[in-house]
N, C-alpha and C positions, 0 to 999 in steps of 0.2 A: 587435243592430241589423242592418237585412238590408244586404246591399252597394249598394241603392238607395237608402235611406233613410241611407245614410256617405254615398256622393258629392252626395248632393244636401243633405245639411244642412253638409258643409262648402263648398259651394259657396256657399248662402245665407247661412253664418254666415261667411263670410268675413271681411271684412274694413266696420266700421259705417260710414257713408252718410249724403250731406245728407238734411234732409228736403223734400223738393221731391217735392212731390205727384205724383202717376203720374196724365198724361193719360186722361179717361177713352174707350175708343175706343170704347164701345158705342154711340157715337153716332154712328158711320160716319165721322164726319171728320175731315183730319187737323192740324187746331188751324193756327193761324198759327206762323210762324217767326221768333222777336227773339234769337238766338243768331247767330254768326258761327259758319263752320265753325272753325277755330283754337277758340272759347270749345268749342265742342261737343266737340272730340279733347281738349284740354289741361285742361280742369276742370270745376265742374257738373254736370250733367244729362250722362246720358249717352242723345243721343237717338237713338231706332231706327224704322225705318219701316217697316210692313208693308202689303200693298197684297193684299185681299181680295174676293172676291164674295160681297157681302155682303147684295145686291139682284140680283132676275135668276133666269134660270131655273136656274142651277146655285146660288141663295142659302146651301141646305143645306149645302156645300161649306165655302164663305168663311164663314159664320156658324160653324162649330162650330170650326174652326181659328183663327177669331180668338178664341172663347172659352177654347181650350187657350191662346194666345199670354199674354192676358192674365191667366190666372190666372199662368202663371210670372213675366210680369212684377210683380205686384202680392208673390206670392210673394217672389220679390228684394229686395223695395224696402221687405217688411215685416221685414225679416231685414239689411236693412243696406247693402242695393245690391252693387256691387262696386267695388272699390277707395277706399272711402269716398264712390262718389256713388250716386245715385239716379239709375234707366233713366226719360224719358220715351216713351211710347210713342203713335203716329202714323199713323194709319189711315186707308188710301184705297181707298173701293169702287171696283174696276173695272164694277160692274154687268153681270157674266158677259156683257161685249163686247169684241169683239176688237176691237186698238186703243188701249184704255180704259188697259190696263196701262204702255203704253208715256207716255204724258202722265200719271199717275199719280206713275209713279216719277220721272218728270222731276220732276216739284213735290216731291217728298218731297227727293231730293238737292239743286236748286237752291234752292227757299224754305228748306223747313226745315233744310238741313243735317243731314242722319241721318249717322252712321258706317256702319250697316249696315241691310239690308234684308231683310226677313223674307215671303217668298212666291213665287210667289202657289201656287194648290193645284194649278191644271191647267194640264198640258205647253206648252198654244200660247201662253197669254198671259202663262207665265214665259220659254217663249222670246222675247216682244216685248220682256220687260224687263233679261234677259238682258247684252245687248247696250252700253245704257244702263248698270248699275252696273259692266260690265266697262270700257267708255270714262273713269267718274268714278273707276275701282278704289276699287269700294264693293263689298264683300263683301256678297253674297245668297245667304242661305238657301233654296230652297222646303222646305215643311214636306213636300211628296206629290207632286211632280209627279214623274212615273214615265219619262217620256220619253228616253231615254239623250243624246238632241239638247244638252238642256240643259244639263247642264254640260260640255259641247264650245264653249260660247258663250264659255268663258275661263276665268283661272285663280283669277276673284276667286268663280264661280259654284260653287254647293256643293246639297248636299240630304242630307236625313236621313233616306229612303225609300230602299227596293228600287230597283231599274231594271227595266222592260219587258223586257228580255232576259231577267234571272232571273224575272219574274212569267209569260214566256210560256212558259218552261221548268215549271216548276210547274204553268200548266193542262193543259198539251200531257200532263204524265206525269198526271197528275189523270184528264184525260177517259182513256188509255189503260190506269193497270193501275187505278185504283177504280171508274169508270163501265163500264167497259170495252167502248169502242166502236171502232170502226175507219172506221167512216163518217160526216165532221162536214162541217157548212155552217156557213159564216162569214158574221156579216150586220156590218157593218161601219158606223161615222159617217163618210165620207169624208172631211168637212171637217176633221175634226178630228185633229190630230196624236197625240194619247193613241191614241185610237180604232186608226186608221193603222200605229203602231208595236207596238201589241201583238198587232195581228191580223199583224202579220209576223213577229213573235217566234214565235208561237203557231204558225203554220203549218210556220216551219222544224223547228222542235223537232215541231209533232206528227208529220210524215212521218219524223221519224225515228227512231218508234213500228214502223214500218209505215203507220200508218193514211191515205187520201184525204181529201183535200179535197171534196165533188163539187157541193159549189156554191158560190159567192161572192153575196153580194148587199152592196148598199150604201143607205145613206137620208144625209141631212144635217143635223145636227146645228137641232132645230126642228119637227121632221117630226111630225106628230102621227098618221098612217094610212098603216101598213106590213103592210096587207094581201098586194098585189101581190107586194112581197118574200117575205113567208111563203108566198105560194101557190106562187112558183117552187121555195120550198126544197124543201115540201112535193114536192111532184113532183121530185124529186133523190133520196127516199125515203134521208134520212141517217137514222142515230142517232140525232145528239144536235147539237145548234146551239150555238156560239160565238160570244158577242154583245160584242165588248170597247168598249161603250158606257157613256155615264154616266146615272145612276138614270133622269132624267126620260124622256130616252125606255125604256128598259130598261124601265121597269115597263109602257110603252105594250105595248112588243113582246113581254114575255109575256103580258099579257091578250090581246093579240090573237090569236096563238098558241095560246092554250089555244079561244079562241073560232072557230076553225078548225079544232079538231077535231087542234090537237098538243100529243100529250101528253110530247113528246120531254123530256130530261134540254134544260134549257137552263141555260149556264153563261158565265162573261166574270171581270171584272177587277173592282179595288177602286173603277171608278168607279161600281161599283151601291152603295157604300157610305153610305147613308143613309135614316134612317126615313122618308123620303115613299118610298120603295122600297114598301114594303108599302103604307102609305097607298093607293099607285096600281092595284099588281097584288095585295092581296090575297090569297087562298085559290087565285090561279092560281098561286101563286111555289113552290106543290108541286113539286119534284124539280127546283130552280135552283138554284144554287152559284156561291159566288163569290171569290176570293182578295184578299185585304186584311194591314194588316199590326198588326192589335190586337182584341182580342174582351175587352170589360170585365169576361168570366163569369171568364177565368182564374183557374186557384190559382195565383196570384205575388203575394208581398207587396208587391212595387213597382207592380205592377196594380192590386191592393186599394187599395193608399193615395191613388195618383194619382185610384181614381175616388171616393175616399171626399171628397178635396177637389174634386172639380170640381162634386159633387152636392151639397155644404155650399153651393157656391157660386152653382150655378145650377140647382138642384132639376130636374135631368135626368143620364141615365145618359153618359158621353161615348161614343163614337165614335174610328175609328181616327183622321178629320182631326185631333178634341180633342187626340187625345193626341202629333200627331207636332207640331200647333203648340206645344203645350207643348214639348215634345225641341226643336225649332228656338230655340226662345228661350233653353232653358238651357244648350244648346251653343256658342250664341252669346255666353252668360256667360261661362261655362266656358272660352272661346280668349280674352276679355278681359282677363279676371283673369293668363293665361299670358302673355300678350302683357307687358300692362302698362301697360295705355293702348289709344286707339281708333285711332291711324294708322292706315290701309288697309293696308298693304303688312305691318305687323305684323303685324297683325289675321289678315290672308290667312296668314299664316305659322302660326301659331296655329290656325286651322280646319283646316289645311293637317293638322297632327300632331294633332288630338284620336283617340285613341285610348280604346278601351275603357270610353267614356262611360255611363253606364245611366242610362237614363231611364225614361219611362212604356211605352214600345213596345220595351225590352231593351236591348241594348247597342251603342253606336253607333262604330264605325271608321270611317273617313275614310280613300278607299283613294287611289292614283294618281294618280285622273282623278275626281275628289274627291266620287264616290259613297258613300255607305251599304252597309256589307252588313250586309244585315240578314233574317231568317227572315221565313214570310207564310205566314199560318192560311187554312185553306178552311172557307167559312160556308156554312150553308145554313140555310131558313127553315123552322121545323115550330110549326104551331098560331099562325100570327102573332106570333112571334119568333124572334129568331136565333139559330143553333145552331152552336156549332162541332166542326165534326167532326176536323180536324186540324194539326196544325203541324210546315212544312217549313223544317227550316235550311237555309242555303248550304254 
């Protein structure tokens, strides 16, 4: 049996579980709440609340992280729960709006009583909520938010993802000894914190390649015509362009790009990660690259198996959100069971030491400052699917 398929069947085979149906969340909302907090920590239902985009222009994001969420939850609950109960699970679209997340996660903590909270995918609006579960010390997972901001928001805040720092390190040596360029232009989302922190990652680590910066551009998170910006880079005559944006525009800015007459190496971060990526830029996404932190082609048995259930389960391939929601939900097992019970401060104690967890996206540490360290593959797209070219450990 592989060391995947050991931690994760004794974790599910733990300990047998009421049977108390698992919310179903595919229906975006997050059910009423008739539990008190005390019935929720001391017995029953063990309920957890995730807060997704699940609608909106980043949909693709929220939608495949709550489909990993759910399969592990439903996993659990078919295998026995933990500690003798069954997880309800509790779903609130933010509608990839800023704002949305913060009233969200108020209703999940104050109506329903969740013990812990699971999200959300992107930097800004886990920093809105941030703040919120650290006030209630409600332990929150994000599955991906890459932002190192985030878990600086307190001690209850946690993630099962890389941080910007180590992803901007990786593109910075990426574009320098494999693309090998020395002159990059940065086109940036301003509005947006993901966007923001890795184009500063990226810059510090690549000047100290050698290589310039010699243009910066910015557009805002919406933007659908970023010509102006490509014509300034253009005339900057870089290399190769650094775009640490998410798919929706991404895919704009390379068809545009190509449709301007650049054929440059264009490259950015794992928020290109999802299939309207192609859908948008198609046959222009020739010679773009991107860092993420799971490629379902691996030969890894814990790879194979995670995507062999997630495809039983929803007749599609997963993605790297699928599988770190999944990793968020059974980490969050996995500190339950240690703990001993839901109390926060336990709880937090428990996240606090998980150690050498393996899940769908490898193995997961829980450092200081209660990040992930965890390795992150460089993709690239050839013939209208994605290709992985390599994987850099920490």
């Amino acid at each position: 049996m592989t060391p995947f398929k050991n931690r994760i069947t004794a974790l599910l085979l733990g300990l047998a579980g009421l049977c108390v149906a698992c919310n179903d969340p595919s229906s975006g909302g997050g059910g009423g709440g008739t539990n008190t907090t005390s019935g929720a920590q001391s017995g029953g239902e063990i309920r957890v609340g995730e807060y997704a985009s699940l609608t909106g222009k980043e949909a693709a994001f929220g939608q495949s992280s709550h489909k990993g969420t759910q399969l592990a939850i439903e996993q659990l609950n078919a295998n026995g729960g933990v500690l003798g109960r069954q997880f309800k699970l509790l779903t609130e679209d933010t509608q990839s709006k800023q704002g949305e997340s913060a009233t969200v996660v108020k209703k999940l903590i104050s109506r329903d009583n969740v013990v812990a909270v699971l999200g959300e995918v992107a930097s800004g609006r886990s920093l809105e909520a941030g703040p919120i579960c650290q006030a209630n010390k409600i332990p929150m997972i994000s599955p991906s938010s890459t932002n190192p901001t985030v878990t600086e928001k307190g001690d209850y805040i946690f993630r099962v993802c890389f941080t910007d720092e180590f992803q901007g390190k990786v593109l910075a040596a990426f574009g320098h000894k494999n693309l090998k360029i020395t002159r990059v232009a940065i086109l940036e989302d301003a509005a947006a914190p993901y966007s923001a922190g890795l184009a500063t990652y990226f810059r510090t680590h690549y000047k100290t390649t050698g290589g310039q910066i010699v243009a910066e551009q910015r557009y805002s998170s919406g933007d659908k015509d970023f010509k102006a910006q490509l014509t300034a880079i253009k005339a900057a005559n870089p290399q190769g362009i650094f775009v640490p944006g998410y798919y929706t525009e991404v895919g704009l800015i390379v068809l545009q790009a190509r449709q301007l007459g650049i054929d440059l190496p264009i490259f950015g971060g794992d928020g290109w990660e999802a299939p309207q990526l192609i859908e948008i830029a198609g046959e222009s996404l020739k010679n773009t690259f991107y860092s993420t932190h799971f490629f379902p082609g691996a030969n890894d048995p814990g790879v194979q198996e995670f995507v062999k259930k997630f495809q039983a389960r929803y007749n599609e391939v997963p993605d790297a959100m699928a599988a770190l929601g999944y990793d968020s939900a059974l980490v969050l097992a996995d500190a339950i069971k240690r703990a001993g019970g839901t109390e926060g401060p336990k709880l937090r104690e428990a996240l606090a030491a998980t150690k050498n967890f393996v899940g769908a996206t490898g193995s997961t540490t829980i450092d200081e400052k209660r990040n992930a360290t965890k390795g992150a593959v460089i993709i690239t797209v050839e013939n209208g699917k994605f290709k992985h070219l390599e994987t850099v450990t920490p």
